[in-house]
N, C-alpha and C positions, 0 to 999 in steps of 0.2 A: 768472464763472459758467461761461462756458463754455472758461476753464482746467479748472477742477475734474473739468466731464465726461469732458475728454480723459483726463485724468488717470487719472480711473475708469476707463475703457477700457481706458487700458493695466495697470491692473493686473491687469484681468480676463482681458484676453489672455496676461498674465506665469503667471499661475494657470492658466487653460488649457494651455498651453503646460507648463509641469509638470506638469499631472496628466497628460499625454500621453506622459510622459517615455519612451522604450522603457529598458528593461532587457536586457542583456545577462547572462541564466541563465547560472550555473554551481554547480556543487557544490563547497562550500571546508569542510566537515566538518574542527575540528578535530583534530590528530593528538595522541592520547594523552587525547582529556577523554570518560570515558564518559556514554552517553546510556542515560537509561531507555525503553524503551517497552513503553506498557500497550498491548494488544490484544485487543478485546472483537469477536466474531464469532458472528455469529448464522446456521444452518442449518437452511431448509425445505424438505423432500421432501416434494413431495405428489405421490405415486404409489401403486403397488400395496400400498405398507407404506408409510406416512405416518410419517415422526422428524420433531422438533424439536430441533436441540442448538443451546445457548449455551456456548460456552468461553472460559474468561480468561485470558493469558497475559500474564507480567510477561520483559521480556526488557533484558539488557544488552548493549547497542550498544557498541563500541568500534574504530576509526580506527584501525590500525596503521600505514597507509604510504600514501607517494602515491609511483607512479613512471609515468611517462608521459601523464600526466594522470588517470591510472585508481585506484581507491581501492582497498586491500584493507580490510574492513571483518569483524572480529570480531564473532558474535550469539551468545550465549548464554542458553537461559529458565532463569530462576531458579525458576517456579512455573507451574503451570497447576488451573484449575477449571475442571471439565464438568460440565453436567447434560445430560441425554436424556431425552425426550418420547419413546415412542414405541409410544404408545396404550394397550394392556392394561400396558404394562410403561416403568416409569421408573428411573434409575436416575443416579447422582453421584459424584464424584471431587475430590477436595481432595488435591496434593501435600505441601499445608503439615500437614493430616492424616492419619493411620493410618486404612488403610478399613476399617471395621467389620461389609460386607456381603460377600454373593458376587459380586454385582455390582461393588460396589465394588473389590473385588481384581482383576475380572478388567477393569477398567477402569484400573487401577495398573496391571496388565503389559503396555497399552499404551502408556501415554502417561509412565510415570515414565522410561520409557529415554529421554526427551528431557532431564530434567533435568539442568541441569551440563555439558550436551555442547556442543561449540564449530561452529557451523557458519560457515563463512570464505565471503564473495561479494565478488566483483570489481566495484565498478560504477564508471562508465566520468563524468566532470566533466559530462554532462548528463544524466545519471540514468536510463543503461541497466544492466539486472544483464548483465554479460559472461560469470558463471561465477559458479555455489554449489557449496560443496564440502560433501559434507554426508557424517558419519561411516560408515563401512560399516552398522553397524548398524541404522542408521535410514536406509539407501537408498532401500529398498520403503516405507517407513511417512509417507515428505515426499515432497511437490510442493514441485519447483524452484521451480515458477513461479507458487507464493505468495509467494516472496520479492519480488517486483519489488515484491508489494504498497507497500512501505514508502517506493519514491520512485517520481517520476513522471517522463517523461521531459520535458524541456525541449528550448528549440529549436535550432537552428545558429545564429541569429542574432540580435541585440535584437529583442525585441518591444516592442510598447505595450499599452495596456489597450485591450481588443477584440479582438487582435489574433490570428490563429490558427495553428497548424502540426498536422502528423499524424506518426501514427508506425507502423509495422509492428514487430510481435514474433513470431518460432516460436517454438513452443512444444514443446521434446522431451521426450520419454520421459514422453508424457501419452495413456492409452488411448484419450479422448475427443476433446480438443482440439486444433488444428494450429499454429492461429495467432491474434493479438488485431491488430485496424485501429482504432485510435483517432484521437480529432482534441481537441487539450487547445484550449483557450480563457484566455488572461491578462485575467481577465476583473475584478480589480481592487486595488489598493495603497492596506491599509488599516493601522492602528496598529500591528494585531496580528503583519500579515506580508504577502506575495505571493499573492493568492487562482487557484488555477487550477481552469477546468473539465474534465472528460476527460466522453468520450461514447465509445462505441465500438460493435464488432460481436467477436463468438465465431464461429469456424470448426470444422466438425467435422474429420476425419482425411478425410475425401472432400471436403475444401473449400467444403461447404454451411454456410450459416447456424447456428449452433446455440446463441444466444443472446445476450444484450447487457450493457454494463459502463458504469456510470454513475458516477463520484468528483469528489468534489473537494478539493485539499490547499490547506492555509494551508503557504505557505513562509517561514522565519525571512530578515528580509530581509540577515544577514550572509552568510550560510553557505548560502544557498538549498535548505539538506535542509529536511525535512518537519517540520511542528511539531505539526499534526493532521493526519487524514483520513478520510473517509467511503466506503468503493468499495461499491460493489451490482453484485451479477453474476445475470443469471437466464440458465441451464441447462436444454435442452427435448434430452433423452436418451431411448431406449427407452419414450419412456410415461410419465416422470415428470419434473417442471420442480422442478429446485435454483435454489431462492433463498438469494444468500448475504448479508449486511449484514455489514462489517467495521466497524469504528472504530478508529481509530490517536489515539494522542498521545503527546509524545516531549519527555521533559523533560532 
């Protein structure tokens, strides 16, 4: 009998002991197999002029090169849907349809000049963007620094489950924002994938507070890119707080 216990013990310790395991993050995206990703984002201003927009975007990811440990990574959206809330007046956009409204059109000659166009970002084997290149024409019309949205950053070193790191981002050529202070959390290794949490803080351009960023991504446990994600960012500007909810998945 009290073979058996021992026994038991150690196996529960052997189990412990893996589920403990640390991981050593890295980004191994392979080169040349494109990735879908749908992106659903949801935006609320409640301010002085109250919108609601929901947009859908369907985008192909593609892996050209790895040099230096750094990724160049091809995005291109193949389709986008908006709709807008915004109170007396609503209004919708289907790329995959012809708009049939005046809204509709002038909701086309914003957002169709994204369709087809290649925007190229640099991000670096722990899942920092280094550089987006995005086409002249659509300079003014993107944030850079939605892009990061898509991976998270990972740590310098193996982690385990609990285990935590932080990370600093500037944030350029953004009228609002300076910089994002996050702290991810490896917070658990399940079937699906690598679970991390991010918490973070918003900066304004005078380096005060200006609101907060809450995600968490399931990571593909080969390739440790993104397979889902959830980011919330709430925005306290001029008088009006932007709430945003994103959803990633990436097939």
């Amino acid at each position: 009998m009290k073979r058996y216990v021992l026994t038991g013990v150690a196996v529960c310790l052997g189990l412990l002991t893996f589920a403990q395991k640390a991981v050593d993050f890295k980004l191994n995206p392979e080169i040349g197999k494109p990735m879908t990703i749908n992106m659903m984002m949801k935006t609320d201003i409640d301010g002085p002029q109250s919108v609601i927009m929901d947009m859908n975007m369907k985008m192909l990811m593609n892996t050209i090169k790895k040099e230096n440990n750094d990724f160049t990574i091809e995005n291109v959206t193949k389709s986008v849907k908006v709709d807008i809330d915004a109170g007396m007046m609503t209004m919708s956009y289907n790329s995959q349809e012809d708009p049939t409204d005046e809204m509709a059109k002038m909701l086309s000659e914003q957002f169709s000049k994204i369709i087809g166009q290649k925007i190229t970002m640099l991000i670096s084997e722990k899942g920092k963007t280094l550089d987006v290149q995005i086409p002249e024409n659509l300079a003014e019309g993107l944030d850079r620094a939605s892009f990061s949205n898509i991976t998270t950053s990972l740590p310098e070193k193996p982690v385990a489950p609990g285990e935590s790191w932080t990370n600093v981002v500037e944030i350029e050529e953004n009228p609002i924002l300076s910089k994002t202070e996050t702290t991810s959390t490896f917070r658990e290794e399940t079937a699906d994938g690598y679970v991390i949490d991010v918490v973070g803080k918003l900066y304004d351009q005078n380096g005060e507070s200006a609101g907060s960023i809450t995600s968490t991504y399931t990571l593909d446990k080969k390739t440790h890119f993104t397979k889902s994600g959830v980011v919330k960012t709430l925005i306290e500007v001029q008088g009006a707080k932007i709430q945003s909810d994103i959803t990633l998945q990436v097939d």
